[in-house]
Structure formats: structure tokens, C-alpha cells
Chimera marker file (.cmm) of the C-alpha trace (Angstrom):
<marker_set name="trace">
<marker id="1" x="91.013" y="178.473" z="247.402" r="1" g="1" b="0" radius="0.5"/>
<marker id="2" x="88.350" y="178.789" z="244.578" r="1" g="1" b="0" radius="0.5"/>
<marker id="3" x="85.243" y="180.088" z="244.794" r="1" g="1" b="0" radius="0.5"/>
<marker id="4" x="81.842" y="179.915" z="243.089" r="1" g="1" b="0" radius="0.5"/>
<marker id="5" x="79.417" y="182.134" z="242.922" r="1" g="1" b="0" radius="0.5"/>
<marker id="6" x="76.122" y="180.443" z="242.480" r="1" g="1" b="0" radius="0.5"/>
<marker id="7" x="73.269" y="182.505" z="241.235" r="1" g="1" b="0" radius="0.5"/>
<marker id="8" x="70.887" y="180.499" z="240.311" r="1" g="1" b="0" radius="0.5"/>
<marker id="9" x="70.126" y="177.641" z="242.464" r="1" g="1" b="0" radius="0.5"/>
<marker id="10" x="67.694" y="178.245" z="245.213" r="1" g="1" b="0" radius="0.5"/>
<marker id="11" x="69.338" y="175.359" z="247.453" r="1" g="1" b="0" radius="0.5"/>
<marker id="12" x="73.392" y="176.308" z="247.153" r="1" g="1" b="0" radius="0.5"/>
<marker id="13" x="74.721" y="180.084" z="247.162" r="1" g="1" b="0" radius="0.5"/>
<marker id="14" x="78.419" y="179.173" z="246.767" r="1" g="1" b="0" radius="0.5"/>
<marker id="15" x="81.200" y="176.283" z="246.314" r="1" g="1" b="0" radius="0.5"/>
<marker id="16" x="84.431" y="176.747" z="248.080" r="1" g="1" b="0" radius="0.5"/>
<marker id="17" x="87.251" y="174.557" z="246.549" r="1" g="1" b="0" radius="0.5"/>
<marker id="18" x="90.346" y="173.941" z="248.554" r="1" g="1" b="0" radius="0.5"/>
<marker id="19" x="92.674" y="171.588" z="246.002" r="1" g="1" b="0" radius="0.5"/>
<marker id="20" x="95.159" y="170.997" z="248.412" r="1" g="1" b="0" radius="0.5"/>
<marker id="21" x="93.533" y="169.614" z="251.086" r="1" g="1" b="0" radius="0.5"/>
<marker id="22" x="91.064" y="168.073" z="248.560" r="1" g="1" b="0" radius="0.5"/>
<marker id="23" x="87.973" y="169.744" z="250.476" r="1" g="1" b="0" radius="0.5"/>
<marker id="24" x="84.760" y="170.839" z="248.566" r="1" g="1" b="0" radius="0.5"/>
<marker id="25" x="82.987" y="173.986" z="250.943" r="1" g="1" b="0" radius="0.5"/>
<marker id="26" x="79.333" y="174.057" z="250.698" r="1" g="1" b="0" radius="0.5"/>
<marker id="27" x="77.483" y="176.847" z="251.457" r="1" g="1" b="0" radius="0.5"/>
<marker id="28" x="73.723" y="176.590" z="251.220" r="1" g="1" b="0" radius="0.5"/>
<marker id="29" x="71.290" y="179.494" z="250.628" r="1" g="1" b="0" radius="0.5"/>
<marker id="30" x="69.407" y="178.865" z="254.263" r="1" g="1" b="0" radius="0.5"/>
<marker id="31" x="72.550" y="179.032" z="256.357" r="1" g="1" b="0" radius="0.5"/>
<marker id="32" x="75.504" y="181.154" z="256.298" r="1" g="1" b="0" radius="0.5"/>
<marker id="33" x="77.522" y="178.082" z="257.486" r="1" g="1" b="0" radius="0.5"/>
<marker id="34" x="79.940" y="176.715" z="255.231" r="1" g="1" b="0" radius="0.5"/>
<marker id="35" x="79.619" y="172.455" z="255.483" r="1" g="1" b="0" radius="0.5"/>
<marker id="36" x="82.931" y="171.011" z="254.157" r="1" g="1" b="0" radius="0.5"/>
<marker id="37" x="83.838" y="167.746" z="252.310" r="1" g="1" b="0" radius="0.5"/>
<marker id="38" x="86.512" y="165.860" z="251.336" r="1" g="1" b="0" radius="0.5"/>
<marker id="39" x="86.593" y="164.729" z="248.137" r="1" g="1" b="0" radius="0.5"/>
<marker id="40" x="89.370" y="161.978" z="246.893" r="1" g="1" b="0" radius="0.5"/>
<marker id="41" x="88.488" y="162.613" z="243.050" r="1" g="1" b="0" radius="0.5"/>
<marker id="42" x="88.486" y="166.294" z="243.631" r="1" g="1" b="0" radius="0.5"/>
<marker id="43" x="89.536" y="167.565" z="240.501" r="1" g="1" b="0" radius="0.5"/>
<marker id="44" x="86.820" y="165.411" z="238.850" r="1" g="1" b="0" radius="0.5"/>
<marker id="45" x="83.959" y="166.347" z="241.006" r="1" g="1" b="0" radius="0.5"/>
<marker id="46" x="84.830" y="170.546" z="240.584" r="1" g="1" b="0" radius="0.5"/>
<marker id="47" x="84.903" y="169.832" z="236.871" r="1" g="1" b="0" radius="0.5"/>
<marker id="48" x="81.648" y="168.014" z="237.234" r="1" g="1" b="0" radius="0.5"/>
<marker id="49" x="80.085" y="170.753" z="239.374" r="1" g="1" b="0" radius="0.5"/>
<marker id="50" x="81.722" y="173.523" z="236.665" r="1" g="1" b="0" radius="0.5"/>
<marker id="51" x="80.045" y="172.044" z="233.805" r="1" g="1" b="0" radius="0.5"/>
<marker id="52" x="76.932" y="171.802" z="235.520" r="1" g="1" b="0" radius="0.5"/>
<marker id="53" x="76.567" y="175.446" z="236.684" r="1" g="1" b="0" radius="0.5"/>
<marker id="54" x="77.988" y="176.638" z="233.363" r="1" g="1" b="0" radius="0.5"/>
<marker id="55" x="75.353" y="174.289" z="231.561" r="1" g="1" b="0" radius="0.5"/>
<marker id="56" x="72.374" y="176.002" z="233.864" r="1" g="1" b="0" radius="0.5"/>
<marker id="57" x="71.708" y="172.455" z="235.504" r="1" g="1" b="0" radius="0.5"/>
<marker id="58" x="70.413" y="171.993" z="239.066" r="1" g="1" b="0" radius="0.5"/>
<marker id="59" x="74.010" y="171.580" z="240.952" r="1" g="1" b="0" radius="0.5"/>
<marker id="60" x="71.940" y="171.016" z="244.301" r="1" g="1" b="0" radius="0.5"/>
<marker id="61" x="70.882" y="167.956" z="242.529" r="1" g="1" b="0" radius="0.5"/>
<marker id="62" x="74.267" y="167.152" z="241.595" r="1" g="1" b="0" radius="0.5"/>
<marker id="63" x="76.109" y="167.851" z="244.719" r="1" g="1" b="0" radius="0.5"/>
<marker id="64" x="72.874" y="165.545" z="246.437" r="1" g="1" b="0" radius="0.5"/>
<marker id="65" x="73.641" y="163.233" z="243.987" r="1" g="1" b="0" radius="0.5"/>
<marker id="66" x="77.621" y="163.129" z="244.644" r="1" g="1" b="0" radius="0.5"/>
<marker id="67" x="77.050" y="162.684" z="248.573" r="1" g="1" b="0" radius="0.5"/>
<marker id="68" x="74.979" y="159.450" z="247.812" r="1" g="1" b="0" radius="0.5"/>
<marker id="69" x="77.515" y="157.786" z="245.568" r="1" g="1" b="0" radius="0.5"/>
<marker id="70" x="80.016" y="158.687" z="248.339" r="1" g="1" b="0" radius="0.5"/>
<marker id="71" x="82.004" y="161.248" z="246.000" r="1" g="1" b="0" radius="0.5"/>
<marker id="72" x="81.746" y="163.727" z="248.530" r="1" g="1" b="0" radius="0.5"/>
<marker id="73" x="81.948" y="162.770" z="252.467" r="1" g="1" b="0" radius="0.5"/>
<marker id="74" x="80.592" y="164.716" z="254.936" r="1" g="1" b="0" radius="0.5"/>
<marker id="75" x="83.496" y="166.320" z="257.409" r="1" g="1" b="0" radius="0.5"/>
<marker id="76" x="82.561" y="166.037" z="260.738" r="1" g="1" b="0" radius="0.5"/>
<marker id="77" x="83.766" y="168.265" z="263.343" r="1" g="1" b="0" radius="0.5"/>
<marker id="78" x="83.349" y="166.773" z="267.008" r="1" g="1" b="0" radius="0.5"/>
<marker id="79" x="81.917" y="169.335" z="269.094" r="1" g="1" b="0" radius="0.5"/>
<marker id="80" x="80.973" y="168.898" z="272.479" r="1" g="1" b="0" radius="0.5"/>
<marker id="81" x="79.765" y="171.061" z="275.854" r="1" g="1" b="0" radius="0.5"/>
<marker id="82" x="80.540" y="168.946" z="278.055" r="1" g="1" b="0" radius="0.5"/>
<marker id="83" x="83.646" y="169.514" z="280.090" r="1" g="1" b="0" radius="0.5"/>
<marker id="84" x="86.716" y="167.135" z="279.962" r="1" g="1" b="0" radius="0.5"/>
<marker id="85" x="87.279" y="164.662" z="282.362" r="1" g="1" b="0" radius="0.5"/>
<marker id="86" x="90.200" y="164.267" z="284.405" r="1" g="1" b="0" radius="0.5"/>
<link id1="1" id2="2" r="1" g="1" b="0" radius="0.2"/>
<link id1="2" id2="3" r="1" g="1" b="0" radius="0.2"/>
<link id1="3" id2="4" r="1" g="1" b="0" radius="0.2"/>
<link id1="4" id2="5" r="1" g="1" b="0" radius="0.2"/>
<link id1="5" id2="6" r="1" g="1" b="0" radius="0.2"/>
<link id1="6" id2="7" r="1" g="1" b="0" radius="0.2"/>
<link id1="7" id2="8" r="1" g="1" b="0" radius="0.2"/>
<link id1="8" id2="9" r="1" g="1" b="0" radius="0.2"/>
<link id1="9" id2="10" r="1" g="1" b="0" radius="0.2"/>
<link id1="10" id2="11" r="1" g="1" b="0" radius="0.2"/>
<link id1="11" id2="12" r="1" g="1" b="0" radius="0.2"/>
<link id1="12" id2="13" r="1" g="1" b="0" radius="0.2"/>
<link id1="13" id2="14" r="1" g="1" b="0" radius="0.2"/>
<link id1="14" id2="15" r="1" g="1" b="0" radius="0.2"/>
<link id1="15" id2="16" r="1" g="1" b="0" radius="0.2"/>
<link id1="16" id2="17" r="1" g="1" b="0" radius="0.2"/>
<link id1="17" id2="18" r="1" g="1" b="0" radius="0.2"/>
<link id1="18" id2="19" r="1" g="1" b="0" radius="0.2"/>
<link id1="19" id2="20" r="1" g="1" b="0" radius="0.2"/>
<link id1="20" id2="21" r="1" g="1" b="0" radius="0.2"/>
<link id1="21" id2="22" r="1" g="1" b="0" radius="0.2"/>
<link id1="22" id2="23" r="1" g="1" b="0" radius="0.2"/>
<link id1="23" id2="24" r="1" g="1" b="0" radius="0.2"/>
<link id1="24" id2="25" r="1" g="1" b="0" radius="0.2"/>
<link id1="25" id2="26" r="1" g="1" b="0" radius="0.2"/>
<link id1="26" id2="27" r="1" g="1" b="0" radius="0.2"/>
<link id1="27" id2="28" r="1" g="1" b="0" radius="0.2"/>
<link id1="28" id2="29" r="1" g="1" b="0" radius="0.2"/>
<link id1="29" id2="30" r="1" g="1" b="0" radius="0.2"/>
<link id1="30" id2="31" r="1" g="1" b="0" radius="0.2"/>
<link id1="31" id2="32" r="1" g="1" b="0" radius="0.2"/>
<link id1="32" id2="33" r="1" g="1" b="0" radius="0.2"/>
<link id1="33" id2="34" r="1" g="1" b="0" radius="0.2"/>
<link id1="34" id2="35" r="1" g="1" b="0" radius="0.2"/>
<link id1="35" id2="36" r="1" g="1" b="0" radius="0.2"/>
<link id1="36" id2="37" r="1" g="1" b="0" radius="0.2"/>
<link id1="37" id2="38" r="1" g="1" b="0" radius="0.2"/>
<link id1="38" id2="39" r="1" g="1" b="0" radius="0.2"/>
<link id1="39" id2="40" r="1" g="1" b="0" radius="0.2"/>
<link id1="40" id2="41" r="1" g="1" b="0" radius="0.2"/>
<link id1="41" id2="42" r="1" g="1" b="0" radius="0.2"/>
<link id1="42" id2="43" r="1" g="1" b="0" radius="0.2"/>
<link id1="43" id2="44" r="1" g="1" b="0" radius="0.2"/>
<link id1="44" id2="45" r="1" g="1" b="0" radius="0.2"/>
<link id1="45" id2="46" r="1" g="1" b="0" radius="0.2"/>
<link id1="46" id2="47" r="1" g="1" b="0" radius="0.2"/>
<link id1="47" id2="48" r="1" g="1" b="0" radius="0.2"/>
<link id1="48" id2="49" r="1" g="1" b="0" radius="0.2"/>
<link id1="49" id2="50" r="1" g="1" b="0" radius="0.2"/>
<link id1="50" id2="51" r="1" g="1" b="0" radius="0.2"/>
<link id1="51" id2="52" r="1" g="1" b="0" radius="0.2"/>
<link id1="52" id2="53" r="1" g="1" b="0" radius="0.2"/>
<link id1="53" id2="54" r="1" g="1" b="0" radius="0.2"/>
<link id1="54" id2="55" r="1" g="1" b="0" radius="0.2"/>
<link id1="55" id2="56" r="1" g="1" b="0" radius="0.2"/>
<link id1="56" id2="57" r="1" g="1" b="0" radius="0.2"/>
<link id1="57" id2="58" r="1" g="1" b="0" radius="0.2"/>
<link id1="58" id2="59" r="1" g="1" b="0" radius="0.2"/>
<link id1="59" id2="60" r="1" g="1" b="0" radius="0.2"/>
<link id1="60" id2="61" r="1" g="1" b="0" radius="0.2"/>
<link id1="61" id2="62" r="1" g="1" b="0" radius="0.2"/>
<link id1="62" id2="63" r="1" g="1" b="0" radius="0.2"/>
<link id1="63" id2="64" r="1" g="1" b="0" radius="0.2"/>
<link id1="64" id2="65" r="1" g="1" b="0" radius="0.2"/>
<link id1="65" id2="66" r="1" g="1" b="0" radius="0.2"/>
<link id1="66" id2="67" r="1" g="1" b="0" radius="0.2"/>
<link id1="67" id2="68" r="1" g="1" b="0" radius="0.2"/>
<link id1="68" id2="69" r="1" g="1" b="0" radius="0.2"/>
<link id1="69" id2="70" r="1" g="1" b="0" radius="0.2"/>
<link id1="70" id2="71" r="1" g="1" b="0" radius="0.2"/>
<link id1="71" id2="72" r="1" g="1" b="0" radius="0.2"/>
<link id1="72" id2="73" r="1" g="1" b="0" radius="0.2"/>
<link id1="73" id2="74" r="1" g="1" b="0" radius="0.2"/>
<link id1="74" id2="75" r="1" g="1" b="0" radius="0.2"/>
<link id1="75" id2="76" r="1" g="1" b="0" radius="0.2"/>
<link id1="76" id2="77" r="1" g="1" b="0" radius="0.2"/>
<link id1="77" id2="78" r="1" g="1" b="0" radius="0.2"/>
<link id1="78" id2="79" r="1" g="1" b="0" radius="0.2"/>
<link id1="79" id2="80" r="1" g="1" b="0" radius="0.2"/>
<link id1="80" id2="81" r="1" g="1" b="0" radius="0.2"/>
<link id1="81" id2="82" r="1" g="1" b="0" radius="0.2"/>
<link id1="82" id2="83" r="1" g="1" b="0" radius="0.2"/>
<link id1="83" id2="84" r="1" g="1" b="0" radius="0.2"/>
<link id1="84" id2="85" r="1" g="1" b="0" radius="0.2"/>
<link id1="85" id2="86" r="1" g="1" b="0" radius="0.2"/>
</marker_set>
């Protein structure tokens, strides 16, 4: 697993990039919870979110932008407190 550091985005404080299981880890500045999402054209999304940090561009923005075009989909975990029925 990669990891970026992101210092200067007041939204994201680091990208976790798992390559074999295609997985982009998002960790945003007001949680300490890591929100993970697979990503089928992974290694043309990390590029994308590379370039942008190394370019000083917003890569909240981006990463907003690459959930609404579907790039990145949301993982969701089924949680539940309710006890199973038998």
C-alpha cells in the first residue's frame, strides 16, 4: 500500500492506495476514519490524483469530482446492531 501525505488541502489529509485490490483509502481532515473505494481504472485515477497534488490543485475537488463520474465507488460496509435471527 501507498500512501499520500496531503498537506495542503483543508478537506483530505491522506490517500491510501491499495493496487491490488484496486481500492483508493480516503482519509478526510474532519475524521480519522479512513472511507475506501474501489476504483476499476485505478492506476489512472492515482496518476490523476498525483499530478494534481504535485501541481498544487484542489484534489478534494478532484476526488468530488471522480465520485460523480462514478470513477471512484463508495465501499459500503453493512453494519448492523441488531441481533441475528434464528
Amino acid at each position: 500500500m501507498e500512501t499520500l501525505e496531503i498537506k495542503n488541502s483543508s478537506a483530505i489529509s491522506q490517500i491510501n492506495f491499495e493496487k491490488e485490490e484496486s481500492i483508493v483509502g480516503i482519509c478526510y481532515t474532519s475524521s480519522s476514519k479512513v472511507y475506501e473505494f474501489y476504483c476499476e481504472d485505478f492506476e489512472n485515477v492515482k496518476e490523476q490524483i498525483i499530478n494534481a497534488h504535485e501541481k498544487a490543485e484542489s484534489v478534494g475537488k478532484l476526488i468530488n469530482s471522480l465520485r460523480k463520474d462514478g470513477s471512484l465507488e463508495t465501499i459500503i460496509l453493512e453494519e448492523t446492531n441488531e441481533p441475528e435471527k434464528v
